[in-house]
C-alpha positions as CSV (number, residue, x, y, z in Angstrom):
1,X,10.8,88.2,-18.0
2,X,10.0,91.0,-19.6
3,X,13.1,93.0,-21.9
4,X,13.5,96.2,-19.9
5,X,14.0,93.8,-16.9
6,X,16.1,92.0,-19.1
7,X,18.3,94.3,-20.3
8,X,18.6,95.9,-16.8
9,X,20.0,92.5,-15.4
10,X,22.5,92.2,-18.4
11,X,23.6,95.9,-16.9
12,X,23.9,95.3,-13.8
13,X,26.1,92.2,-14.3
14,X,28.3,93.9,-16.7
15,X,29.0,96.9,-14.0
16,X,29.4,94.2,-11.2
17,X,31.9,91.8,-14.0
18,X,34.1,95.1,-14.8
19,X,34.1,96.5,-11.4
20,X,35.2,93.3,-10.0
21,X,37.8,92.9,-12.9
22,X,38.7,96.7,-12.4
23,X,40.0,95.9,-8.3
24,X,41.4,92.6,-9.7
25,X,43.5,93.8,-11.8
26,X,44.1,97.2,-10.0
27,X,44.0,96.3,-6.2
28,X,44.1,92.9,-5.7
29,X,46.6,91.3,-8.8
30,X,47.8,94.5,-10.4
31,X,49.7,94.5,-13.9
32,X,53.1,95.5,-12.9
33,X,55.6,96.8,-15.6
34,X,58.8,94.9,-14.0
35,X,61.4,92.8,-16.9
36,X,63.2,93.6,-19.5
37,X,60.6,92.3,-22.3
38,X,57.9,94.9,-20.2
39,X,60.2,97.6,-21.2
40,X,60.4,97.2,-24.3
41,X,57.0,96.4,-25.7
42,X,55.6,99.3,-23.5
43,X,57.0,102.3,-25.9
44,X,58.0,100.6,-29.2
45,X,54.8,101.0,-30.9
46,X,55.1,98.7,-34.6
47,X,52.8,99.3,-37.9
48,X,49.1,97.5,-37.7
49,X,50.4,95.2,-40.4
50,X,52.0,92.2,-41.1
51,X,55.9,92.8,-41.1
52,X,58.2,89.6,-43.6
53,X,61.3,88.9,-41.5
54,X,60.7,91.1,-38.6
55,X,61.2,89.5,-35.0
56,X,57.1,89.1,-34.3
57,X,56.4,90.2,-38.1
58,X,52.2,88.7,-37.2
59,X,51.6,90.1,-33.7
60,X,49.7,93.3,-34.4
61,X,47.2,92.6,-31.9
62,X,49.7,92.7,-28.7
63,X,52.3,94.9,-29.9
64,X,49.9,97.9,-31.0
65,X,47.7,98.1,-27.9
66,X,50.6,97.1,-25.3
67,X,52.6,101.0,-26.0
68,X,48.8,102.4,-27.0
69,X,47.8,101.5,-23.4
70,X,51.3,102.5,-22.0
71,X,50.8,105.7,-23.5
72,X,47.6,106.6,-22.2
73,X,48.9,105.9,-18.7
74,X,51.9,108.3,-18.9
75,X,50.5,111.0,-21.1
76,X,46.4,110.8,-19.2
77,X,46.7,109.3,-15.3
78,X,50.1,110.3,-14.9
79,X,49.4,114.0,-14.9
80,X,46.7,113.4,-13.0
81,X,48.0,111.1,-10.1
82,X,51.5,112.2,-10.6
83,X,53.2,108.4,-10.4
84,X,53.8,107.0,-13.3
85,X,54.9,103.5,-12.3
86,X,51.1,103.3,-10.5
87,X,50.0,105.0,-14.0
88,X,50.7,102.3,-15.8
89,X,49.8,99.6,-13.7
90,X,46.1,101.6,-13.7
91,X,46.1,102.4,-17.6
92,X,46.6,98.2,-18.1
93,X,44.6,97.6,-15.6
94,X,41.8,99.3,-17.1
95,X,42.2,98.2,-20.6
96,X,42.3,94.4,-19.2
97,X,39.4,95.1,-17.5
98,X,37.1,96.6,-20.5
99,X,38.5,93.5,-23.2
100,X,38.1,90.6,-20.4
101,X,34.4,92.2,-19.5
102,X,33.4,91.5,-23.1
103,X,34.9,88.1,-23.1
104,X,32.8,87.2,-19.7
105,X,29.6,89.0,-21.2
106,X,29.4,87.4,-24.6
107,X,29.1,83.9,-22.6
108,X,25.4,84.8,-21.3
109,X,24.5,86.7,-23.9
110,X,25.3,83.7,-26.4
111,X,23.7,81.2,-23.9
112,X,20.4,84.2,-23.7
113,X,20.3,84.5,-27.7
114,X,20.1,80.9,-28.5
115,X,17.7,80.1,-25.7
116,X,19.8,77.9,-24.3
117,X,18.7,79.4,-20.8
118,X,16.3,82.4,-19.4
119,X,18.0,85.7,-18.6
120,X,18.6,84.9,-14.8
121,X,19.9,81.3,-15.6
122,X,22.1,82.7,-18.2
123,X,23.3,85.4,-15.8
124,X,23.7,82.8,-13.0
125,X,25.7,80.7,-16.2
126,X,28.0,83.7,-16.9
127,X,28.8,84.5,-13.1
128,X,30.0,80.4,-13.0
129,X,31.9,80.7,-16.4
130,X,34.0,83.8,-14.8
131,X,34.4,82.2,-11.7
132,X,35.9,78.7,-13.1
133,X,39.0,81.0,-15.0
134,X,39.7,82.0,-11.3
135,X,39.3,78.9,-9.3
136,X,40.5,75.4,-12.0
137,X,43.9,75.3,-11.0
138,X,43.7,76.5,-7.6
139,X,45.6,73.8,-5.6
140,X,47.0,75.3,-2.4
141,X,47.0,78.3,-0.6
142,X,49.0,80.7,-2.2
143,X,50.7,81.5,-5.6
144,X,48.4,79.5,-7.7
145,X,48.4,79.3,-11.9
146,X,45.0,81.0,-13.0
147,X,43.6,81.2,-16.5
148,X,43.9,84.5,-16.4
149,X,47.4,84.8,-14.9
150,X,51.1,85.3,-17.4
151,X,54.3,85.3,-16.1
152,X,54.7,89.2,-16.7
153,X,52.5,91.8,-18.7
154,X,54.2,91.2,-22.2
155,X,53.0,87.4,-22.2
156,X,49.8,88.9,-20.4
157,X,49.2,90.7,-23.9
158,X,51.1,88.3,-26.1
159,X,48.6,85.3,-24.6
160,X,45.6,85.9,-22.1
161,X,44.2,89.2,-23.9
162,X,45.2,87.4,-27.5
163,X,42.7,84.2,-26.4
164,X,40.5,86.5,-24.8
165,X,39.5,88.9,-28.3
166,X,39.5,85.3,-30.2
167,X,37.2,83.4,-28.1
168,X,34.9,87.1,-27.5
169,X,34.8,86.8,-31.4
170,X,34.0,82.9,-31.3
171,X,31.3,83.4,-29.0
172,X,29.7,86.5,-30.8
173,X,29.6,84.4,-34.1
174,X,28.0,81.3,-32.0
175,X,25.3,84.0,-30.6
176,X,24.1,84.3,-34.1
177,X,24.2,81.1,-35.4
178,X,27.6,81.4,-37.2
179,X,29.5,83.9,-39.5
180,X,26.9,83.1,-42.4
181,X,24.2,84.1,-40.4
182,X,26.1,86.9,-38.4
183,X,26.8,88.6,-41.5
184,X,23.2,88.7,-42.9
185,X,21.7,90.0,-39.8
186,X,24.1,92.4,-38.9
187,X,24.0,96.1,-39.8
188,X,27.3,98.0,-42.0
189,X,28.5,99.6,-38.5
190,X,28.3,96.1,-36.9
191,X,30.2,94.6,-39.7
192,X,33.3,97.2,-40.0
193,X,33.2,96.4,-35.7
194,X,33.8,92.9,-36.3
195,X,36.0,93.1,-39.3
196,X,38.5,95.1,-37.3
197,X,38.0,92.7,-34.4
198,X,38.9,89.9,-36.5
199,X,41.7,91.4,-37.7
200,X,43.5,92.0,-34.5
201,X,42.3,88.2,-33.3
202,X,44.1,87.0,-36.5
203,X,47.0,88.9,-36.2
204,X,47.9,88.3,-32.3
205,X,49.4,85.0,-31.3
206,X,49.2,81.6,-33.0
207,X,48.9,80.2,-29.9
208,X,46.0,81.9,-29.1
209,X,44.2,82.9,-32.7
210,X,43.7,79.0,-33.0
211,X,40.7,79.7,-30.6
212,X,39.1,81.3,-33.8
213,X,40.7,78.9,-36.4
214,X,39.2,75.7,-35.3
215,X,35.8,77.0,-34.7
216,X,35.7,78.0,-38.3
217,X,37.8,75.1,-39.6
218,X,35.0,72.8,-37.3
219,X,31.8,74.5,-39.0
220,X,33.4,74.0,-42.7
221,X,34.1,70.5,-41.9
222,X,31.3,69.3,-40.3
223,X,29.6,71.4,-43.4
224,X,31.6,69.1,-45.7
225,X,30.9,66.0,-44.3
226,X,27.1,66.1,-44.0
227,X,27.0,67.7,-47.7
228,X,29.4,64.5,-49.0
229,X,27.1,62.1,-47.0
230,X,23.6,63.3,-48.5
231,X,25.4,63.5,-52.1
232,X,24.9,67.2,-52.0
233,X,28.4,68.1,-52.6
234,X,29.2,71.0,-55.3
235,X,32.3,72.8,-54.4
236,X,31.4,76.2,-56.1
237,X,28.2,76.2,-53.9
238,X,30.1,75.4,-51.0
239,X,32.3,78.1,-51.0
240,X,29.6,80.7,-51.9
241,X,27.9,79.6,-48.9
242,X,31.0,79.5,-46.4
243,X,32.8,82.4,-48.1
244,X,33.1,84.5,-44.9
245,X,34.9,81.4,-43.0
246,X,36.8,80.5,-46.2
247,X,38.3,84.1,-45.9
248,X,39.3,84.3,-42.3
249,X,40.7,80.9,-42.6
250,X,42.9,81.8,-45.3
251,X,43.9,85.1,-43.2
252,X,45.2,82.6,-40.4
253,X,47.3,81.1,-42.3
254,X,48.8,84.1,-43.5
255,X,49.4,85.0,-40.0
256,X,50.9,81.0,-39.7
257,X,53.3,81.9,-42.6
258,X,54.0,85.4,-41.7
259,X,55.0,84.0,-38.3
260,X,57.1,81.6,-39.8
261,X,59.8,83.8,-41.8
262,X,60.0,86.0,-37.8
263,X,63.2,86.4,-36.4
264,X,61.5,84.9,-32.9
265,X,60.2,82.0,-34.6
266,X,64.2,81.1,-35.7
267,X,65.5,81.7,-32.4
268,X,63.2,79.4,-30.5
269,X,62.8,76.6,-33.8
270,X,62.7,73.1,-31.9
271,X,62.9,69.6,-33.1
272,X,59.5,68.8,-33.5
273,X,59.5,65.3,-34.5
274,X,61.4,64.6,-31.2
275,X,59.2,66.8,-29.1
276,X,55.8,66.0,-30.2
277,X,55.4,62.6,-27.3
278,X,57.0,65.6,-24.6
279,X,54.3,67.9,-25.8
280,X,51.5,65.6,-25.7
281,X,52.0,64.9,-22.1
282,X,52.7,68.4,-21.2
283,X,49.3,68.9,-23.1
284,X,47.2,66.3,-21.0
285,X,48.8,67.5,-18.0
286,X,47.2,70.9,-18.1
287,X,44.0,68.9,-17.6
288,X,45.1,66.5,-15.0
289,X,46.9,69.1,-12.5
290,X,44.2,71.3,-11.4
291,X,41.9,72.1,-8.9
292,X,40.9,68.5,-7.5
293,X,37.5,69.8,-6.9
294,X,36.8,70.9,-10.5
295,X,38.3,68.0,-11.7
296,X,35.6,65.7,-10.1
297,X,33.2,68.3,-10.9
298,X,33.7,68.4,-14.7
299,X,33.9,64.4,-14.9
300,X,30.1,64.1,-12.9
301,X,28.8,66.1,-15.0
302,X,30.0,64.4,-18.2
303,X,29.6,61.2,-17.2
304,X,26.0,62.2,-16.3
305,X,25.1,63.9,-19.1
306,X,26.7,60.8,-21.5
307,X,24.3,58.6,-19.6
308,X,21.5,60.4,-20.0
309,X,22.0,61.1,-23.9
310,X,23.3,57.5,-25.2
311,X,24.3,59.1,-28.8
312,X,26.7,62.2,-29.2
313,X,24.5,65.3,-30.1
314,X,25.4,67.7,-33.1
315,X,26.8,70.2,-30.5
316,X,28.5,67.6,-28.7
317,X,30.4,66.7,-31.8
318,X,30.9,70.3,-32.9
319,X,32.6,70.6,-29.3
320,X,34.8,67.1,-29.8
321,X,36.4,68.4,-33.3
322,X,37.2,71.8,-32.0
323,X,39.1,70.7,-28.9
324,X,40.5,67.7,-30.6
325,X,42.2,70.2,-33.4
326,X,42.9,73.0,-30.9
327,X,44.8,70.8,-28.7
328,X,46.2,69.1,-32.0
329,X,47.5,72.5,-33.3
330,X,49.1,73.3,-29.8
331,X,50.7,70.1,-29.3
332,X,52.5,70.7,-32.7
333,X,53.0,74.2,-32.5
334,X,54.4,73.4,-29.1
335,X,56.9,70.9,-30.8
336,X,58.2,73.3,-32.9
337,X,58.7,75.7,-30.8
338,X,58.7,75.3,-27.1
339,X,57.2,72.7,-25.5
340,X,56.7,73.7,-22.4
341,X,53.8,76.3,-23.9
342,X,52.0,72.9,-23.9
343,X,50.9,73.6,-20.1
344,X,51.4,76.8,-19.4
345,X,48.1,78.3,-18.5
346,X,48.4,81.5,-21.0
347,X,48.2,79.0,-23.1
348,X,45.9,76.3,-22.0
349,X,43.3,79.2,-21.6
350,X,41.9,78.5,-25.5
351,X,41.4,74.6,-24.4
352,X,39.3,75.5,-21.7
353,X,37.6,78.0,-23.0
354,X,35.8,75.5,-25.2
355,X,35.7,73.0,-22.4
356,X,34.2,75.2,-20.2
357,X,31.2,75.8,-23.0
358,X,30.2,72.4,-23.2
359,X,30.9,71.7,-19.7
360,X,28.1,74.6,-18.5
361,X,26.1,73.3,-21.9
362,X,25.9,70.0,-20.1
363,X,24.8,71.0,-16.8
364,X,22.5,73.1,-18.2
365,X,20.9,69.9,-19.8
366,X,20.9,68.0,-16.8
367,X,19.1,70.7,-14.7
368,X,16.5,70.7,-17.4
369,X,16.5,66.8,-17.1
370,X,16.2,67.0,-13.0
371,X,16.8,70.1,-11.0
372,X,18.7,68.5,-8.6
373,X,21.6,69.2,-10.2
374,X,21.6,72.5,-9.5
375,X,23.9,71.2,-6.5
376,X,26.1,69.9,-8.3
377,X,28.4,73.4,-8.1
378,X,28.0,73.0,-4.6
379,X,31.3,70.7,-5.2
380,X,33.7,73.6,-6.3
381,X,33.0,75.2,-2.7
382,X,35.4,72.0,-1.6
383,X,38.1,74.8,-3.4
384,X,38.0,76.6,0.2
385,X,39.6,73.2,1.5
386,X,42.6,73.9,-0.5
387,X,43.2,77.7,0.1
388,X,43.5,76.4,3.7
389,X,46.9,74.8,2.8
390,X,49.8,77.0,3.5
391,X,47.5,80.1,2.4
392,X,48.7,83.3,1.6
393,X,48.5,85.3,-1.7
394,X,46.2,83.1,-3.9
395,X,47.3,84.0,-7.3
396,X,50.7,84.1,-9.2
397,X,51.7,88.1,-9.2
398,X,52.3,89.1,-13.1
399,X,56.1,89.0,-12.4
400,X,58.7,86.5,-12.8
401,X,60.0,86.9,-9.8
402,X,57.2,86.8,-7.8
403,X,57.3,89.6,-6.2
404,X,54.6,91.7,-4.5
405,X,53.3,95.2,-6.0
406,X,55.0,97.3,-3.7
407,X,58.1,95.4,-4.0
408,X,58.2,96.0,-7.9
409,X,56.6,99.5,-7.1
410,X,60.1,100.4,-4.8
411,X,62.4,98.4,-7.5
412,X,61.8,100.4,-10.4
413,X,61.2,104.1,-8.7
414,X,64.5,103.3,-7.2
415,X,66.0,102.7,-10.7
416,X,63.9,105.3,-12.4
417,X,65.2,107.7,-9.3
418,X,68.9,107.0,-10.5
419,X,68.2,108.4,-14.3
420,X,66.2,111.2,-12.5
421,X,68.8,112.0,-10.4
422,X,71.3,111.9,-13.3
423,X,69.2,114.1,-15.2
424,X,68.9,116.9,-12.1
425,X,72.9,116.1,-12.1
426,X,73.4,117.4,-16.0
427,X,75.2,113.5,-16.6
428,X,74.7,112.1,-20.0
429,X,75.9,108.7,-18.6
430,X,75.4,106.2,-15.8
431,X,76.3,103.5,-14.0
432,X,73.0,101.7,-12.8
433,X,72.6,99.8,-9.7
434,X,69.8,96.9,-9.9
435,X,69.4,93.9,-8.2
436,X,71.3,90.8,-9.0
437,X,69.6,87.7,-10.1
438,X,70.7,84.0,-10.8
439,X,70.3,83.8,-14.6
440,X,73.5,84.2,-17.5
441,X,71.9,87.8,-18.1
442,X,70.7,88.8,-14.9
443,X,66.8,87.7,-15.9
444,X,64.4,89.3,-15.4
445,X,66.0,92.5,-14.9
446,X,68.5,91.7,-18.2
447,X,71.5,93.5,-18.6
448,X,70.2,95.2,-21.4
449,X,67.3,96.5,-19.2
450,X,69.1,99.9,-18.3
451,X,68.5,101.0,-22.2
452,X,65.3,100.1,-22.4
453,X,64.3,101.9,-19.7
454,X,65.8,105.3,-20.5
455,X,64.2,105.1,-23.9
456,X,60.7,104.7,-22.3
457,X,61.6,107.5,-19.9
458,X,62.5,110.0,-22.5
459,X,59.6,108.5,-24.6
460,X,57.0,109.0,-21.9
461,X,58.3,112.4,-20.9
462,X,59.9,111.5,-17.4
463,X,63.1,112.2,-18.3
464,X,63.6,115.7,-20.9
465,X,66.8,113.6,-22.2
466,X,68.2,110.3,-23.3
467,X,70.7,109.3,-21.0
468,X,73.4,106.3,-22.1
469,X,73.5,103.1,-19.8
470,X,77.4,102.9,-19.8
471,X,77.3,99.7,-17.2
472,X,75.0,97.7,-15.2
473,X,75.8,97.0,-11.7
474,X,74.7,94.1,-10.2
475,X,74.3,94.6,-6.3
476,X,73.5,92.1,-3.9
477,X,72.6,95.1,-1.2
478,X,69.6,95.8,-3.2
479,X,68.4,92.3,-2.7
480,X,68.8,92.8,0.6
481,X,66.8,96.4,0.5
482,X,63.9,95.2,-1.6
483,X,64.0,91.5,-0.1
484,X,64.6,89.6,-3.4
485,X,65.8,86.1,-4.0
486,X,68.7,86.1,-6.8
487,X,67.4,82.8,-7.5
488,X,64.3,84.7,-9.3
């Protein structure tokens, strides 16, 4: 195939990826702004820097472009579309849509650029890689954990989008050959690009910038090994060679010990010795309870392609060490933290981004080897089977409470009504009615949630004045008028 067909294939997948994306995120699953976490991190925009002491003092990544974003959709759409909670739901919408079209872009382009495949089969490679985020832990009909899914739009940007910049980075390195080689073909434009995007992977979520860490802590090690083996060893030469994944290294763990001093990180300090067996099974659970069809479809095709290659290739070994000290790092971070982030899938995202690599690395092997394994994806059509149990709305909504667009949509204009109306009123105070929920602080929709929102209000230029939150009431009639469970 010739380039400008080439290049007009790579097009017309990106348009279709982002579009698709675009409805998803929009239409289909929209970001809703809905808890009391949402509220905050929409307006309270921090300094691109590592912060000592503060509460996230490393997250620059999440809690610069979260407000940014927010922003955009009060001070651009909503003038334009005059509704602002719809504004915002659009202006993330459209920011998840651009970052998550690069992440599913790089994957073809990395399998095109290392002739791994032809253009077509590396589109056809890409358009399998987007749809396996969708469909691996699809079990029933309705309300299902997706790779892409977060329990509201804070963890959305705190997790998913955090994974999603590393990995985009990961892959862009891979499409060259590695950082070394990156950074001698690339041009002074392309390297500024990259060293801000590396920043902001570094600086987002430990959780999720170990997607980056263990690729480049995987390339120096295997480097070290096979120099100690041949007797080629000589430390000033290694690092003069590896310089550029010596440096990022080093700025992760300056993001690890940044993290470390955070007021979050004290608050939510486990016992780690204690928790490390609890989060090793929550770990190999994330791989265990999933979509039943993908599950025999990913152990076919390794089993098959183990057969057919009796020795572990270089790749495959590359692949081994970076989900064995991914998974490794999460299990212990997990432990010291929370250990329930063990399975959760903004989480688990980072270990199958780099099993879903060598899965579609091995297929792609064994249609080389016999193209009658070009069925074998045939399997993860058995997926329909299970939206046929109890089926409804597929996907977890990006709310804790799991509640439907419109239903978050009538929740907050009613609340964002009551300022209004206090505002039209000349009242420098209110009593605020929301909906009562099961929790000691009336989670998701806190008790400090009231505040919160009138800063964004006045911040966004809904309302022209602050206006004090002197009490919260918690009513069970507007359960009954938005049809909302306490129990969420």
């Amino acid at each position: 195939m010739d380039k400008k067909n080439t290049n007009l294939i790579f097009i017309l997948y990106v348009f279709f990826v982002f579009a698709g994306l675009l409805i998803f995120f929009t239409c289909i699953n929209p970001l809703t702004i809905y808890d009391a976490d949402d509220w905050m991190y929409i307006s309270e925009l921090r300094k691109p820097i590592p912060i000592l002491h503060a509460w996230n003092p490393a997250k620059i990544f999440p809690e610069t472009f979260m407000p940014l974003v927010s922003y955009f959709g009060a001070f651009i759409i909503n003038p334009i579309i005059n509704d602002y909670f719809r504004s915002l739901s659009l202006a993330h919408g459209l920011f998840a849509s651009i970052v998550i079209t690069l992440y599913f872009v790089e994957f073809p382009l990395m399998f095109y650029k290392k002739k791994i495949a032809s253009a077509p089969a590396s589109i056809a490679y890409g358009l399998l890689f987007v749809l396996l985020h969708f469909i691996s832990h699809i079990q029933k009909g309705y309300d299902n954990f997706f790779l892409l899914g977060a329990t509201n739009v804070t963890c959305f940007y705190n997790y998913v989008l955090a994974v999603i910049i590393n990995a985009s980075l990961v892959m862009h390195f891979m499409s060259f050959g590695g950082p070394r080689a990156w950074f001698k073909n690339s041009s002074i434009i392309h390297k500024i690009i990259v060293a801000i995007w590396a920043y902001f992977a570094i600086y987002s979520n430990l959780f999720s910038s170990v997607v980056l860490a263990t690729y480049l802590g995987t390339e120096l090690l295997l480097i070290l090994i096979k120099e100690i083996k041949s007797k080629d060893f000589n430390l000033k030469k290694y690092c003069a060679n590896n310089w550029l994944n010596l440096l990022l290294i080093v700025g992760w763990f300056s993001a690890n010990i940044f993290e470390a001093t955070g007021g979050r990180a004290s608050d939510i300090h486990g016992n780690a010795i204690v928790n490390i067996p609890i989060a090793f099974v929550y770990t190999l659970s994330g791989f265990v309870y999933i979509n039943l069809f993908f599950l025999i479809f990913e152990i076919i095709i390794f089993y098959k392609c183990k057969k057919l290659y009796k020795h572990f290739s270089e790749s495959s070994v590359f692949f081994i060490v970076c989900v064995g000290l991914q998974l490794l790092y999460i299990i212990l971070l997990s432990s010291a933290t929370e250990v329930s982030y063990a399975y959760r899938t903004e989480v688990t995202i980072g270990n199958y981004f780099y099993l879903f690599i060598a899965l579609l690395l091995c297929l792609n092997q064994l249609i080389q080897e016999d193209k009658r394994y070009k069925k074998l994806p045939l399997l993860l059509c058995g997926t329909i089977l299970l939206l046929l149990n109890h089926p409804g709305r597929i996907f977890y909504p990006y709310n804790f409470s799991y509640l439907s667009y419109e239903q978050c949509n009538d929740v907050m204009n009613d609340i964002i009504s009551q300022f209004k109306e206090a505002e039209a009123n000349g009242k420098q105070e209110i009593v605020l009615v929301i909906p009562k929920f099961d929790s000691d602080d009336n989670w998701p929709l806190a008790n400090y949630v009231g505040e919160r929102m009138s800063k964004v209000l006045k911040r966004h230029n809904i309302l022209d004045t602050y206006i004090t939150v002197k009490d919260l009431k918690l009513s069970d009639e507007k359960n009954k008028q938005f049809n909302i469970s306490p129990a969420r």
